[in-house]
C-alpha positions as CSV (number, residue, x, y, z in Angstrom):
1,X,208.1,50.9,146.6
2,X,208.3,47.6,144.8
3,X,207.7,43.9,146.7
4,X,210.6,42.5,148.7
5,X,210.9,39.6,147.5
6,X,213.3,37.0,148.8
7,X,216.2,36.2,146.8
8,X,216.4,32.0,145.9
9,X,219.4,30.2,146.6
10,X,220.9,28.5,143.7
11,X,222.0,24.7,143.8
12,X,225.1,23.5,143.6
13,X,226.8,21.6,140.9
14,X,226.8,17.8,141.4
15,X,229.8,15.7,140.2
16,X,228.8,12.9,138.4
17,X,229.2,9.1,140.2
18,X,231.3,7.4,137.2
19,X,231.9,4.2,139.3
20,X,232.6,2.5,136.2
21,X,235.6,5.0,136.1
22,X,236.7,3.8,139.4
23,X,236.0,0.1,138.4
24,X,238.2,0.2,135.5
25,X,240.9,2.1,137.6
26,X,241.1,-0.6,140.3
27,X,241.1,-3.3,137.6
28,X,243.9,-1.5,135.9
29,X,246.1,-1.4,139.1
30,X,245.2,-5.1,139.9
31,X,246.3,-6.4,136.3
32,X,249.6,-4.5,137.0
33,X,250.8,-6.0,140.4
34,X,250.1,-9.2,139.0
35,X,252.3,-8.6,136.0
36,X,254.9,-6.9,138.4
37,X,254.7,-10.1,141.1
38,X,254.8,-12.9,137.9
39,X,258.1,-10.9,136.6
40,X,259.8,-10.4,139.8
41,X,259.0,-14.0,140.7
42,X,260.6,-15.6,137.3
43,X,263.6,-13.4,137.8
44,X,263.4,-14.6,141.2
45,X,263.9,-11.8,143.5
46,X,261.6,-14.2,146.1
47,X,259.4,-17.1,146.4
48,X,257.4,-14.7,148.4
49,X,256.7,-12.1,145.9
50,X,252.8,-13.5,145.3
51,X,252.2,-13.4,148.9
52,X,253.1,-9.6,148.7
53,X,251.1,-9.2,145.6
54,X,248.5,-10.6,147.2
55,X,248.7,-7.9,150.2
56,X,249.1,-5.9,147.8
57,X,246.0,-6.3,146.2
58,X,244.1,-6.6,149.3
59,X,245.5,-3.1,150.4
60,X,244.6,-1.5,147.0
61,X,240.5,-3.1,147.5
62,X,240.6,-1.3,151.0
63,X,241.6,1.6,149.9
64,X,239.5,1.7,146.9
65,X,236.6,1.0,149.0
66,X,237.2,3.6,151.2
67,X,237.8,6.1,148.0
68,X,234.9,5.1,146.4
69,X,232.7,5.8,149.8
70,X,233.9,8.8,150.1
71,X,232.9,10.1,146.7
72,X,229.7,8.4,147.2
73,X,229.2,10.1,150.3
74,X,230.0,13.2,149.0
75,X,227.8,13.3,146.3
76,X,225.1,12.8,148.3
77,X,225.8,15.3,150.4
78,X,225.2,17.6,147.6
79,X,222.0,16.0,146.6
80,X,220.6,16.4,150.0
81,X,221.6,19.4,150.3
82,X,220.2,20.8,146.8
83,X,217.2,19.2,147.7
84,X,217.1,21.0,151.3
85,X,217.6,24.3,149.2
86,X,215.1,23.1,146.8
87,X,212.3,22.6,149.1
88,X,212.9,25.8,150.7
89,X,213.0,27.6,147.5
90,X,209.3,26.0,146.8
91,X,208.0,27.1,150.2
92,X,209.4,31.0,149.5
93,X,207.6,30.6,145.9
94,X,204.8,29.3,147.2
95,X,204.5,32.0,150.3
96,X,204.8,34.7,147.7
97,X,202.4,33.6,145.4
98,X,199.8,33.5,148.1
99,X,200.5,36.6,149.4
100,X,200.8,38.3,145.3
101,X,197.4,37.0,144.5
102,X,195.2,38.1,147.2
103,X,192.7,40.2,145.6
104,X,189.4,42.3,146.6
105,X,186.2,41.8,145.1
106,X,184.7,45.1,143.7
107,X,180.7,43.7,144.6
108,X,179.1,47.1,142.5
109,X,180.4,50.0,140.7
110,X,179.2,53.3,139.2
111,X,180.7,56.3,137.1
112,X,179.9,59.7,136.1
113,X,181.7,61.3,133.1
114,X,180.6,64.8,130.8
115,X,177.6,64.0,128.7
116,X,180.4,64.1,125.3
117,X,182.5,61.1,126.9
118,X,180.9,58.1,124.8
119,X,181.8,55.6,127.8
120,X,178.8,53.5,126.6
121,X,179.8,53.2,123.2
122,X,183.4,52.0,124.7
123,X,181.2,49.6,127.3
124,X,179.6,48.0,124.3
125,X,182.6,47.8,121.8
126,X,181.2,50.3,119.6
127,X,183.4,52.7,117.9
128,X,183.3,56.1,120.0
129,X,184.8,59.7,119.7
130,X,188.6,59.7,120.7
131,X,189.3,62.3,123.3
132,X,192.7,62.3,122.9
133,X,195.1,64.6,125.0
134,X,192.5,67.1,126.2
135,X,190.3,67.5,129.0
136,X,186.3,67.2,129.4
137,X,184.7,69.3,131.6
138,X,181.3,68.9,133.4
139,X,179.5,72.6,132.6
140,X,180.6,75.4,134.9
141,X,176.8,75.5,136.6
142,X,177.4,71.5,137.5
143,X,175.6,70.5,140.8
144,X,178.0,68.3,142.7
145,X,175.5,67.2,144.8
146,X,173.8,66.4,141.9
147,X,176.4,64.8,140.2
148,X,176.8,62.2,143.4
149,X,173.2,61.4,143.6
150,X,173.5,59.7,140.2
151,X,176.8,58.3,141.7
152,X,175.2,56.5,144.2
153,X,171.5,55.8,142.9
154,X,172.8,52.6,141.1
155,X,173.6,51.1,144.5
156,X,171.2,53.0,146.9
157,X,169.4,49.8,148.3
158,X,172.5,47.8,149.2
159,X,173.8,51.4,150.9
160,X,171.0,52.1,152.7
161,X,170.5,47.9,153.9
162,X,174.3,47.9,154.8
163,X,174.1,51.4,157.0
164,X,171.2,50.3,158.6
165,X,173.2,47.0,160.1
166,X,176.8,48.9,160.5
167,X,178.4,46.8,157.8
168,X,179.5,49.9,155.8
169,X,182.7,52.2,156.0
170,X,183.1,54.8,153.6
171,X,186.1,55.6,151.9
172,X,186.5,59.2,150.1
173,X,189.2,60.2,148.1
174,X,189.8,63.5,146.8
175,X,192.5,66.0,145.9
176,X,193.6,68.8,148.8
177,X,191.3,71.6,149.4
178,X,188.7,69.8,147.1
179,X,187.7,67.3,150.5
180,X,186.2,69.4,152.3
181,X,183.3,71.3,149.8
182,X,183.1,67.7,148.2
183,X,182.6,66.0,151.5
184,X,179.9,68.3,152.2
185,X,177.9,67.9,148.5
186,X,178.7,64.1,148.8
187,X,176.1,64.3,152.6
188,X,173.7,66.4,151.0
189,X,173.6,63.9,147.8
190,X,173.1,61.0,150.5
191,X,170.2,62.4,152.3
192,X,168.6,63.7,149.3
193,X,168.2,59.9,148.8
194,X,167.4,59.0,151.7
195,X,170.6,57.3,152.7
196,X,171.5,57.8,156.1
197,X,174.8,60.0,156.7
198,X,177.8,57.6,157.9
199,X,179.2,57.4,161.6
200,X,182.6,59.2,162.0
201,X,184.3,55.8,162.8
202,X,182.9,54.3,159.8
203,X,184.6,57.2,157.5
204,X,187.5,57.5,156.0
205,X,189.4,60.1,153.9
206,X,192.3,58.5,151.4
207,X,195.2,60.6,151.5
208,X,197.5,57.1,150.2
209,X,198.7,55.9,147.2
210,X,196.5,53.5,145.5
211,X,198.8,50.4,145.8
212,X,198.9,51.3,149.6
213,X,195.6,51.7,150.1
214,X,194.9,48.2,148.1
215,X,197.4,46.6,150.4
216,X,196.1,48.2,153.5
217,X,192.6,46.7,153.1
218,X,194.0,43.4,152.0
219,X,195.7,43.5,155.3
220,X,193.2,45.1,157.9
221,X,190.8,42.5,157.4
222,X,187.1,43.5,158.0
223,X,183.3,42.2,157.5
224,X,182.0,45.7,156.2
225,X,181.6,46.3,153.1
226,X,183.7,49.7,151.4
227,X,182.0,52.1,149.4
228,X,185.0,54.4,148.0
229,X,184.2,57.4,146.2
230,X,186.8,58.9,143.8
231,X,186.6,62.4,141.9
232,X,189.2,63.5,139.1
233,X,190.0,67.1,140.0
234,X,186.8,69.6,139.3
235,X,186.4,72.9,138.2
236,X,187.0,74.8,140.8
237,X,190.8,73.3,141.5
238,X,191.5,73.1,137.9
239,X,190.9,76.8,136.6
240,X,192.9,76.0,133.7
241,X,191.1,72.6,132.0
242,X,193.5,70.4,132.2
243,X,192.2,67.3,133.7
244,X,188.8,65.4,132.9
245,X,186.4,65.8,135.0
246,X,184.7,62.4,136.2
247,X,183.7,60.3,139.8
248,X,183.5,56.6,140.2
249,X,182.6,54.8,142.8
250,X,183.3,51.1,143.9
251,X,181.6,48.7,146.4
252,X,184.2,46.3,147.8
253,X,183.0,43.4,149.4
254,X,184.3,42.3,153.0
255,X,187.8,40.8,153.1
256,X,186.6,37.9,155.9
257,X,183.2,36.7,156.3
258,X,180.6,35.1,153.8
259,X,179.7,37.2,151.1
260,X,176.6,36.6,149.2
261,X,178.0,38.7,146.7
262,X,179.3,37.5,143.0
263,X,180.7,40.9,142.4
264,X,182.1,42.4,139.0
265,X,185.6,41.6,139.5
266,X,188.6,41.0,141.6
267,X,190.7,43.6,142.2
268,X,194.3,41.9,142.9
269,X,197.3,43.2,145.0
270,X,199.2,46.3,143.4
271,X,202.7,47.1,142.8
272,X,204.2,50.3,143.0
273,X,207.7,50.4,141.1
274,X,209.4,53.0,138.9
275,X,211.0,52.5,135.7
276,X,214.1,52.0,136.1
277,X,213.2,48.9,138.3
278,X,210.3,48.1,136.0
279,X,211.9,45.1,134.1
280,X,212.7,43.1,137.0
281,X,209.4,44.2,139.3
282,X,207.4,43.0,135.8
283,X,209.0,39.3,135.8
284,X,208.5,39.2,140.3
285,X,205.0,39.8,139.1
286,X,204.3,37.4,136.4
287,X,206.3,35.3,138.0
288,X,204.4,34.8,140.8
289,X,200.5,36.1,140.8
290,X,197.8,34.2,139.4
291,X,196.8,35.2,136.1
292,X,199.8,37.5,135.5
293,X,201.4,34.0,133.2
294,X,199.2,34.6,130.5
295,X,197.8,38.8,130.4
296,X,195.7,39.7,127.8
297,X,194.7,43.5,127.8
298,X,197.4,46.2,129.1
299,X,195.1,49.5,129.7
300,X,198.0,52.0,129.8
301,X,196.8,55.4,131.8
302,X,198.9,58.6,131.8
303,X,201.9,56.7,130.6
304,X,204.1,58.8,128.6
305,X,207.3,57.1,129.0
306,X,207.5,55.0,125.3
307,X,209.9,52.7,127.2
308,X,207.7,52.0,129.9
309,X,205.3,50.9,127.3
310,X,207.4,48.9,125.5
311,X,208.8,47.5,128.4
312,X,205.3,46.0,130.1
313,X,204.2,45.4,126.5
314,X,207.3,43.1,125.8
315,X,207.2,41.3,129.1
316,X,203.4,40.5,129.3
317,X,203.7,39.0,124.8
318,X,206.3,36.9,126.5
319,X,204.1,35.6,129.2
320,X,201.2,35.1,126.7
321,X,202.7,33.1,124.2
322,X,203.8,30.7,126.6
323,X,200.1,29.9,126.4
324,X,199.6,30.7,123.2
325,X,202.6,30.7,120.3
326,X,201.1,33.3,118.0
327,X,199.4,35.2,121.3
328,X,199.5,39.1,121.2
329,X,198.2,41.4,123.8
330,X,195.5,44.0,123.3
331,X,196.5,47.4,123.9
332,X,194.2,50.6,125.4
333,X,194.8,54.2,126.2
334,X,192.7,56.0,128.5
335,X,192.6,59.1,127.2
336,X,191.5,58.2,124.2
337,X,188.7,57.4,126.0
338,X,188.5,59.6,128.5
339,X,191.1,62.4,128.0
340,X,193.7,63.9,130.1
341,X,194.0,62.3,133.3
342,X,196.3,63.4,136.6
343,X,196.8,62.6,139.6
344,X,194.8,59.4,140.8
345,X,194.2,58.1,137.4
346,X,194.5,54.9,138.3
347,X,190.8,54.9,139.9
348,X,189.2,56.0,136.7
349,X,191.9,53.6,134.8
350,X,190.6,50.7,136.7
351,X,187.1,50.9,135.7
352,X,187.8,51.7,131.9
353,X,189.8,48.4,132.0
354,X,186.2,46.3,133.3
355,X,183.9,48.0,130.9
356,X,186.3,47.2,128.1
357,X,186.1,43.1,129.0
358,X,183.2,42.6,131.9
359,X,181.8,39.1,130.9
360,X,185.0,37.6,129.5
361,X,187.6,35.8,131.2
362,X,190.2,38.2,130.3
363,X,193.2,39.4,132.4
364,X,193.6,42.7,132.2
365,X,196.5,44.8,133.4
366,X,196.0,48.6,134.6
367,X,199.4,50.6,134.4
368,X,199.4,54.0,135.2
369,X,202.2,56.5,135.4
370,X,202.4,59.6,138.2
371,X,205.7,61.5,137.6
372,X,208.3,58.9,138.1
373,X,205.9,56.5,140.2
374,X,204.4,53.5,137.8
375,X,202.0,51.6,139.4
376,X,200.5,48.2,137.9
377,X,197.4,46.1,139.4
378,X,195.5,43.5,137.8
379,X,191.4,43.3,137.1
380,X,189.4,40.1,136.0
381,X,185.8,39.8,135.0
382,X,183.9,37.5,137.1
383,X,181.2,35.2,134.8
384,X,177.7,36.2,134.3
385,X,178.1,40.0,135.0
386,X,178.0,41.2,131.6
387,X,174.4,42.1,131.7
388,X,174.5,43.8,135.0
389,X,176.1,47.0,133.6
């Protein structure tokens, strides 16, 4: 579901002062009894008639006075008021736009794709082989537990450090019947290097939608680090080839605590919308994260609405080129890199968008599509990682 976010109250018009209007209005009225008293006194209705002119006069100044208070009064009634609504519409703004830009650092990563998937040649801004819409499979004799060693061998000294002092929970994510058989090659993988198998307390299985599972860790804070594991449907649950094949696996560093850690990038809260809520979930969200003002590279991931695509496209050129007046965003597809994706794309989708900028300063958006769910999170590069791939 998209954010709630509170609706602003709007201001109220304020009526302009114009005192001199009021000036010139009292003058006027004074200049007229004093005509009327000088004719009625040469025509010589009474001796008195100044005298009355005179209360006259002194009448019309209390009663201007008072007027002219009251509209004073008034207006800044508004004014206070507006202000009052004002401030408050600054401490919503602000309140959201804490809360939309928390993020979680992503400390390591690693990925396996099929030996024709030229993710390196993407990695290093080479020109690669498009996949296109079709699906790349790992070879029919594949060894998952295989497959996860060279997962986790990237990482297998900050593993084994953080499950020897409790500060690790792991977090596997697979599809259905697929948990349990890849639960059990993903144990064997671990003590084939030597990495201690984790506590049942310490493991958990993702069964939520990514932008749920991003905001549950953003809200249950914890020191521990996350290792989560993520596997694109394999052979065995997709008899008929229609997914890539591929795992990737993320270290997230602790959400409280120090963390020695510089990490890769910052993963930042995700919104989950649908399309025909799109346009107006798209401005909450530029409106108010950090970064979102001024995106630079949309990696679009089993999007197959054209509207959609236009839509985010539009929006984030907007936001851009109020940075930058001839700014225009870069856009990627994922299966042109990848192929096919499914369910869960969004894992894979997330780590194509860092190897496509990892050293730059780039904001990068991640939208995925999964039937009429649209989900959109963005990714930046932290400095000096480039050469850590």
């Amino acid at each position: 579901m998209s954010w709630d976010i509170p609706v602003l109250k709007s201001t109220e018009e304020v009526p302009p002062l114009a005192l001199a209007k009021w000036f010139l209005g009292f003058v006027f009225l004074l200049v007229i009894i004093f005509f009327v008293c000088l004719a009625l006194y040469y025509i010589g209705v009474s001796k008195l008639i100044f005298q009355y002119g005179l209360i006259s006069g002194i009448v019309l100044f209390i009663l201007f006075g008072v007027a002219v208070g009251w509209h004073v009064l008034r207006i800044s009634s508004f004014s206070e008021r507006n202000e009052l609504i004002l401030l408050s519409n600054q401490r919503v703004e602000s309140v959201c736009r804490a809360w939309m830009s928390e993020y979680i650092t992503v400390a390591d990563f690693s990925y396996v794709f099929p030996a024709s998937i030229e993710i390196d040649r993407f990695r290093r801004g080479e020109q690669f082989q498009v996949i296109g819409e079709k699906a790349i499979k790992f070879p029919e004799n594949v060894n998952y537990t295989a497959l996860f060693q060279e997962l986790l061998c990237p990482f297998r000294y900050k593993l084994i450090d953080l499950l020897s002092r409790g500060k690790l929970e792991i977090n596997f994510a697979a599809q259905g019947e697929l948990i349990n058989p890849l639960w059990s090659s993903f144990l064997f993988a671990c003590k084939n290097i030597n990495i201690s198998a984790p506590e049942t307390e310490n493991t958990v299985f993702i069964v939520n939608q990514f932008s749920e599972k991003v905001e549950e860790w953003l809200e249950s804070r914890s020191e521990k680090y996350r290792l989560v594991v993520f596997c694109n449907p394999l052979l065995v649950d997709d008899p008929q080839a229609t997914i890539t094949d591929g795992a990737c696996a993320w270290l997230l560093a602790p959400t409280v605590g120090p963390d020695s850690s510089p990490g890769k990038f910052r993963m930042y809260r995700a919104l989950h919308t649908e399309e025909k809520i799109l346009k107006s979930d798209l401005n909450n969200l530029i409106k108010y994260q950090d970064g979102m003002n001024h995106p630079e590279v949309v990696l679009f991931s089993n999007v197959k609405s054209r509207s959609v695509v236009n839509e985010i496209t539009h929006q984030c050129n907007l936001a851009l080129r109020t940075k930058t007046n001839d700014g225009e965003i870069q856009q990627s597809f994922s299966h042109l890199v990848i192929g096919q994706q499914g369910v869960g794309n969004i894992w894979m989708a997330v780590t194509l968008a860092y190897l496509k900028s990892a050293g730059s300063s780039a904001v990068n958006v991640v939208a995925s599509q999964e039937d009429v769910s649209l989900t959109l999170v963005q990714i930046r590069s932290l400095p000096y990682n480039k050469e850590q791939l």
